[in-house]
C-alpha distance (Angstrom), angle and dihedral (degrees) to the residues before:
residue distance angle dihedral
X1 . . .
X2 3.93 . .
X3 3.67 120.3 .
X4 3.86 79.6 -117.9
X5 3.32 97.8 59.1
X6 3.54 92.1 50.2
X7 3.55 95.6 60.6
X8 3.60 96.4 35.9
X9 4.13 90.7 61.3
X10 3.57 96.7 44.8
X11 3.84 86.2 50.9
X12 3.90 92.4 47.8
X13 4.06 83.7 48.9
X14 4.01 90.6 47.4
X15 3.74 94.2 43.9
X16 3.78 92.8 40.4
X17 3.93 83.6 51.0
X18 3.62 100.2 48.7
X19 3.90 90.4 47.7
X20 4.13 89.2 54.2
X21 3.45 97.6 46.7
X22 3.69 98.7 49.7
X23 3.92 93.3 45.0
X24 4.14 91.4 46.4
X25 3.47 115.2 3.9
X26 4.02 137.3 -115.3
X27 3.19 100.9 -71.4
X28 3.45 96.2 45.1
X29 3.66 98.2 57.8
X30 3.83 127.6 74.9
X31 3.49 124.3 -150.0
X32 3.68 79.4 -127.9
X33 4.01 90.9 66.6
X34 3.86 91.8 42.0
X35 3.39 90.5 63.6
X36 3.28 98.1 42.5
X37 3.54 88.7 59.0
X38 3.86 91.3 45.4
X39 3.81 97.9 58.5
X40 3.84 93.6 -126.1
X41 3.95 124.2 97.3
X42 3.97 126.5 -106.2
X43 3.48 91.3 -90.4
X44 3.47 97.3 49.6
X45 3.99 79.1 56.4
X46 3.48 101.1 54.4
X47 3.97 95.7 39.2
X48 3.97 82.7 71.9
X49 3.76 97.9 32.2
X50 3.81 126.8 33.9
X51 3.52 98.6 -154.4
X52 3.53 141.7 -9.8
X53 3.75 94.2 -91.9
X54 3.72 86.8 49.0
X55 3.97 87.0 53.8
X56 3.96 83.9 53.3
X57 3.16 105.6 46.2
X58 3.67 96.7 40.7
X59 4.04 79.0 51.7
X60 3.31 96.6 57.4
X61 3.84 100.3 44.9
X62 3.28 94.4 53.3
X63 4.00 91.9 50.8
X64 3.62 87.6 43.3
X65 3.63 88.9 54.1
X66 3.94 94.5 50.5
X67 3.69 93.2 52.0
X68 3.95 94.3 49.6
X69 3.71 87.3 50.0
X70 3.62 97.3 42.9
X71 3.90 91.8 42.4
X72 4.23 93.1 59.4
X73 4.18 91.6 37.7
X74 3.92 101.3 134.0
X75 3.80 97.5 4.6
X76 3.92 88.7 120.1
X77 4.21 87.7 61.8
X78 3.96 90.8 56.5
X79 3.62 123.4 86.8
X80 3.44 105.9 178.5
X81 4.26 125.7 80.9
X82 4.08 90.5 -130.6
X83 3.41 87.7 41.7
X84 3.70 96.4 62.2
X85 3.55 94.2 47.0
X86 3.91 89.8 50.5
X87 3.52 87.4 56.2
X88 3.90 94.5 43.3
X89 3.93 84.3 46.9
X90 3.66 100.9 48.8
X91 4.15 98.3 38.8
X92 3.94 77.3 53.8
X93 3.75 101.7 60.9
X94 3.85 90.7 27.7
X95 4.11 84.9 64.6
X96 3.37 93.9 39.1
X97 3.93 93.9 61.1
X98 3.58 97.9 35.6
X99 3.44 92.5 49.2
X100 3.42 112.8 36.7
X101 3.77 106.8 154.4
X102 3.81 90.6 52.6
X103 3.77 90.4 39.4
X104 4.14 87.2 48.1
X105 4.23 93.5 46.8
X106 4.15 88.4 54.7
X107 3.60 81.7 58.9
X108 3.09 102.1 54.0
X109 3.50 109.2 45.1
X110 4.26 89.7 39.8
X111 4.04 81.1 93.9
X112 4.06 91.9 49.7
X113 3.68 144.1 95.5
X114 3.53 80.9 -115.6
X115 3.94 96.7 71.7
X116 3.75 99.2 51.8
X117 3.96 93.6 47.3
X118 3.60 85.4 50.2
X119 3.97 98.4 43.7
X120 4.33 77.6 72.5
X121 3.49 97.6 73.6
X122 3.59 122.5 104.5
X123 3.56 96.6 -131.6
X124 3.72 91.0 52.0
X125 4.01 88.3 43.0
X126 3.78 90.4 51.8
X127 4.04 96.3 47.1
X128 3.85 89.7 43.7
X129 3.37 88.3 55.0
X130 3.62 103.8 48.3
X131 3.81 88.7 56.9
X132 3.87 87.6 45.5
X133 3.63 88.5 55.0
X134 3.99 94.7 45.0
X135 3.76 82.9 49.7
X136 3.50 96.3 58.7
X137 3.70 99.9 34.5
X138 4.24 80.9 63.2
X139 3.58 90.2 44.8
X140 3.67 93.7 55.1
X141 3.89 95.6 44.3
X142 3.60 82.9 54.3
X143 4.19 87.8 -117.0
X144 4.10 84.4 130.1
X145 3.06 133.0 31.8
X146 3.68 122.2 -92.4
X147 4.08 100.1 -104.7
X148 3.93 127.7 130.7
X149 3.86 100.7 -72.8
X150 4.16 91.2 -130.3
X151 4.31 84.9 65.6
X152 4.46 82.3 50.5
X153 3.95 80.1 52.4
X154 3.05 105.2 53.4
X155 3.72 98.7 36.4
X156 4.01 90.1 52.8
X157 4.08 88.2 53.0
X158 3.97 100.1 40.0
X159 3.84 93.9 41.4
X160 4.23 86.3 39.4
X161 4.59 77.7 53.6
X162 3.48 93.3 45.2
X163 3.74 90.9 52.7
X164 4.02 95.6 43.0
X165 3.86 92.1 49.5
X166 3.64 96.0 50.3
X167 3.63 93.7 48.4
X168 3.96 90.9 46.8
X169 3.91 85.2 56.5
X170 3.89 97.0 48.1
X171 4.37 106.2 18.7
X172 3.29 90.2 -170.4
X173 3.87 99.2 73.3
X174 3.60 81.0 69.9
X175 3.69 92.9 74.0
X176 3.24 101.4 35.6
X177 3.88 115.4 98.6
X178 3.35 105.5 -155.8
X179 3.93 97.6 55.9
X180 3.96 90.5 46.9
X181 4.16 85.2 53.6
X182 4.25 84.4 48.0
X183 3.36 89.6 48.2
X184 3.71 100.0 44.6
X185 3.88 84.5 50.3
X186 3.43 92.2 54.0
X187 3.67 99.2 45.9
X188 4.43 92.3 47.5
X189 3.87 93.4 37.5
X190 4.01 81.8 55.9
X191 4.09 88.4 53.0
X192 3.79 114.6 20.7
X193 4.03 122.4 84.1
């Protein structure tokens, strides 16, 4: 077997996975069905992955991974403090919508075991604290205000959810300038000093 078609089964088995335990949970989804759904027998399954939990957690890293990276695309090119944080904010939401069974799975295992094994991994560490480090930078410019950096956290990702679930209900908010501006305001006026 091709080093190609090794990575394109265990990304039919991750995708099929993903798609499965957005649209009826963990517990409600055998390996037996992801498989199924991936085209590739149970062995096939648990050559890649373990165990189920090993199927979620590699899941969610690798999700986890794509949002960090997609979250600080371009933040190099921009200068200014609210800048960044525009960008941050808007390659958020932008995810969010375009990817909304990824986007949907991070929210549903942020309440799981699953989040604090993964919030060990290096990768993880590193990303977390690259926007912990952003965070404070603005805090110490006096760009945000001066609150614990966990409550900034939070706010960014249930204000980003807010946003992404209101523009999955009516799409074309996303075009619409004047609602992105509103939201924008909303989000920064939530954050900034």
């Amino acid at each position: 077997m091709t080093t190609q078609s090794h990575i394109e089964k265990r990304a039919k088995i991750l995708d099929a996975a993903l798609h499965l335990f957005v649209d009826q949970g963990f517990h409600a989804t055998p390996t037996a069905a992801i498989s199924k759904a991936a085209g590739v027998s149970a062995g096939i399954l648990f050559h890649y992955f373990k165990t189920k939990e090993d199927l979620i957690y590699t899941l969610f890293l690798e999700t986890k991974l794509e949002f960090y990276r997609v979250m600080m695309t371009g933040l190099d090119k921009v200068k200014s403090p609210e800048g960044k944080f525009r960008l941050i904010w808007s390659n958020m939401w932008n995810y969010g919508v375009d990817q909304p069974h990824k986007f949907k799975f991070v929210q549903q295992i942020h309440n799981s075991p699953f989040e604090d094994k993964i919030k060990e991994d290096n990768a993880i560490l590193d990303m977390t604290d690259k926007m912990t480090q952003s965070i404070h930078a603005a805090i110490d410019a006096g760009i945000l205000k001066n609150v614990p950096i966990e409550l900034h956290m939070n706010n960014f990702y249930f204000l980003i959810l807010g946003l992404v679930e209101l523009i999955w209900q009516k799409p074309e908010l996303r075009n619409n300038n004047t609602f992105i501006e509103q939201a924008w305001e909303c989000f920064w006026d939530c954050h900034k000093t």
